[in-house]
BAKOL-16819 format. One record per atom (N, C-alpha, C): x, y, z. Coordinates in steps of 0.2 Angstrom, whole numbers, padded with zeros to 4 digits, always signed. Layout:
residues N
XYZ/...
This chain:
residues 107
-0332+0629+0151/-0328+0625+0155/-0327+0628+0162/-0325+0636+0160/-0322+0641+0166/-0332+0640+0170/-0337+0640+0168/-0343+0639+0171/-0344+0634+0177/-0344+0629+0173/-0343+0621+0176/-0338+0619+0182/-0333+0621+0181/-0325+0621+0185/-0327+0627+0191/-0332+0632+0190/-0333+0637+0197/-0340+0634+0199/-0343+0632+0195/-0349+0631+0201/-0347+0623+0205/-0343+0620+0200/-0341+0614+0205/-0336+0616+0213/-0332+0621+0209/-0331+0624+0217/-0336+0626+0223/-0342+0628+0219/-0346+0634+0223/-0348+0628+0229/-0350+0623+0223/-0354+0617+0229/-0351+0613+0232/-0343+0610+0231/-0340+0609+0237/-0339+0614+0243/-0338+0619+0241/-0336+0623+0248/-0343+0623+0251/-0349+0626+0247/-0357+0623+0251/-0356+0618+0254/-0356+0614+0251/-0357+0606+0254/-0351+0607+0260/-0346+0607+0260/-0342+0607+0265/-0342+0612+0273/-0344+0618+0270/-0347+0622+0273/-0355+0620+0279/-0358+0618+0273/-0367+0617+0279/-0363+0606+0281/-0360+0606+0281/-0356+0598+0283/-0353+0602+0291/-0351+0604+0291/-0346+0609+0295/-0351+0612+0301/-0356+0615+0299/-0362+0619+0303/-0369+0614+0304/-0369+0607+0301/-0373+0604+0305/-0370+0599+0307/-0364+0598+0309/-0362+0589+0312/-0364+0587+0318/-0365+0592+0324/-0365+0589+0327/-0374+0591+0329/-0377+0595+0327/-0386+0595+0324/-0388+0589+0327/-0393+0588+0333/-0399+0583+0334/-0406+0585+0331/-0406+0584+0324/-0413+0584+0318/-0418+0584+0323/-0418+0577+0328/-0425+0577+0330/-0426+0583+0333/-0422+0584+0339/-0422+0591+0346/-0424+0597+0339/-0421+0598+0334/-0421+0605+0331/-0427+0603+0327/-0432+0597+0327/-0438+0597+0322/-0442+0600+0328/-0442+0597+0334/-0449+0599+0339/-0444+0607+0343/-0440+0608+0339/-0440+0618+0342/-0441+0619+0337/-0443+0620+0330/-0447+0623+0326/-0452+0619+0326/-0456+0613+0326/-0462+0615+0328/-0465+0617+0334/-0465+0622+0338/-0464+0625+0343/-0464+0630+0341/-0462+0635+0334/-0461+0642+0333/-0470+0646+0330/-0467+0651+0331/-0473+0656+0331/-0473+0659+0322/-0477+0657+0317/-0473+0658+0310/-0478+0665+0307/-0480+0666+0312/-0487+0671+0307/-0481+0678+0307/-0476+0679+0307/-0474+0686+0307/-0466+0685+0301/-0469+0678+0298/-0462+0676+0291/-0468+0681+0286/-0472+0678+0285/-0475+0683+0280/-0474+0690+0279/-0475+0692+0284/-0474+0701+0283/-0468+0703+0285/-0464+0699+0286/-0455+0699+0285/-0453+0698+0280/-0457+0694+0275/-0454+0694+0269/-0457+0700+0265/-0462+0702+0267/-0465+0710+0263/-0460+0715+0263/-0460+0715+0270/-0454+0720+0272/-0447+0720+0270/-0445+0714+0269/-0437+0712+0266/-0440+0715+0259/-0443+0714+0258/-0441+0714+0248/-0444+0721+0248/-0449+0724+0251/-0449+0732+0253/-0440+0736+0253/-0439+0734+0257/-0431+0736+0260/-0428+0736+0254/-0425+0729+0250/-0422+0730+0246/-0425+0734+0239/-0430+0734+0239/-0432+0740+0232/-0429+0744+0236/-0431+0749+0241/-0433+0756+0243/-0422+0755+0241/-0418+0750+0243/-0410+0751+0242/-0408+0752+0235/-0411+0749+0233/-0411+0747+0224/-0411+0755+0221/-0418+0757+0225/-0420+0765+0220/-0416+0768+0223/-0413+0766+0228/-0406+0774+0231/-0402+0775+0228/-0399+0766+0228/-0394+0766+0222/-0393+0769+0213/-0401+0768+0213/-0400+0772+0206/-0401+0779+0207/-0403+0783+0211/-0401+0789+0213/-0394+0790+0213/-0393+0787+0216/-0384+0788+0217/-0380+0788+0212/-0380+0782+0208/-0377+0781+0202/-0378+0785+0196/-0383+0790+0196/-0387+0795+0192/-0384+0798+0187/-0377+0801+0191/-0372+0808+0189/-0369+0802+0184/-0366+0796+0185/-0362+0790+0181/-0366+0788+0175/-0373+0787+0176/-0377+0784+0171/-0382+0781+0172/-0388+0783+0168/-0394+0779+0172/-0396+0772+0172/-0394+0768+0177/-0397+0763+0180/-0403+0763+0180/-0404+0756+0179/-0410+0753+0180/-0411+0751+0189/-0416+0748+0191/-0416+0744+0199/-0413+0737+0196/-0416+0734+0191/-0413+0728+0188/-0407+0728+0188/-0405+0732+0186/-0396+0733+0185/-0391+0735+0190/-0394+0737+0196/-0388+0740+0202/-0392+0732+0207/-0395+0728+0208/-0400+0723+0211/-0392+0720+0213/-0391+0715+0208/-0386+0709+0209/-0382+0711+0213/-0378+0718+0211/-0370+0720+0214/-0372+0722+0220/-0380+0726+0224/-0381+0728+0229/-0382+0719+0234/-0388+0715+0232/-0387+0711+0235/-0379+0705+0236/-0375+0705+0233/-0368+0703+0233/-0367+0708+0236/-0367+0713+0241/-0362+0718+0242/-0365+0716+0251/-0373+0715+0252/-0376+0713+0258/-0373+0706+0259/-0376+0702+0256/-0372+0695+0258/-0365+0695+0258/-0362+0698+0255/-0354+0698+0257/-0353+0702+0264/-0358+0706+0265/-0358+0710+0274/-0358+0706+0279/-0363+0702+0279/-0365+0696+0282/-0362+0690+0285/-0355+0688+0280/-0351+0682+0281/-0345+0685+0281/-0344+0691+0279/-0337+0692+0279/-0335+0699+0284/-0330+0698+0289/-0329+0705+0293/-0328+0712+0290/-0329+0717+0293/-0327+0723+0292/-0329+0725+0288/-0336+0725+0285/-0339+0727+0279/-0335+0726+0274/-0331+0720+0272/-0326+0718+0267/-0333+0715+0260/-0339+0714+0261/-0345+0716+0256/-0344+0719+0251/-0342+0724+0252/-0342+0731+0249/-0336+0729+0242/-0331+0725+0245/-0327+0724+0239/-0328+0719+0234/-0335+0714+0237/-0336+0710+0232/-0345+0714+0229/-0345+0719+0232/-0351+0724+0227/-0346+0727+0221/-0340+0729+0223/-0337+0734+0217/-0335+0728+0211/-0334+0723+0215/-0330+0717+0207/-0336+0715+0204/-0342+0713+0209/-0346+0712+0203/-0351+0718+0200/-0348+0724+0200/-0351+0729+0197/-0348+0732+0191/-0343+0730+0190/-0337+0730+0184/-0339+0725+0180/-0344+0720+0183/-0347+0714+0175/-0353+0718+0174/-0355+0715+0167/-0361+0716+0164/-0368+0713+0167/-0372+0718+0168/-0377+0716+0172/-0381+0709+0169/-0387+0707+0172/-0388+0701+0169/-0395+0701+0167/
């Protein structure tokens, strides 16, 4: 029930959120500035992005080494929650939703 009852949170604050950040969006004007964009350089951004987050992954398990060996699977979730929490929230306050979900059971 404690499942059901947070993800129904998760998606009104979503929903409310991208409601909030497209209201006043003209779809047509934003469909002809994307198609307009130059896309040959998504592909090897995304090589690069998932490059990146290994090469972070395997730092982190260096780090946590002296604590216990980690796996890349296992420090992943709590290091990307720690990025996206950088991202939307001020003053690398990320960092304190890396530590809470570092204290659960990896998945």
């Amino acid at each position: 029930m404690k499942k059901i009852l947070s993800l129904f949170v998760i998606l009104a604050i979503t929903t409310l959120a991208l409601t909030y950040a497209l209201w006043d969006v003209d779809f047509r004007e934003l469909g002809k500035m994307l198609s307009g964009g130059d896309y040959r350089v998504v592909l090897p951004m995304l090589v690069l992005l998932v490059l990146f987050y290994w090469m972070k992954a395997l730092r982190w398990v260096y780090i946590l080494r002296p604590l216990r060996h980690f796996t890349r699977k296992e420090v992943t979730p709590a290091m990307v929650i720690g990025f996206a929490g950088n991202n939307v929230l001020p003053a690398h306050l990320g960092e304190l939703a890396r530590v809470n979900r570092s204290n659960k059971q990896p998945f």
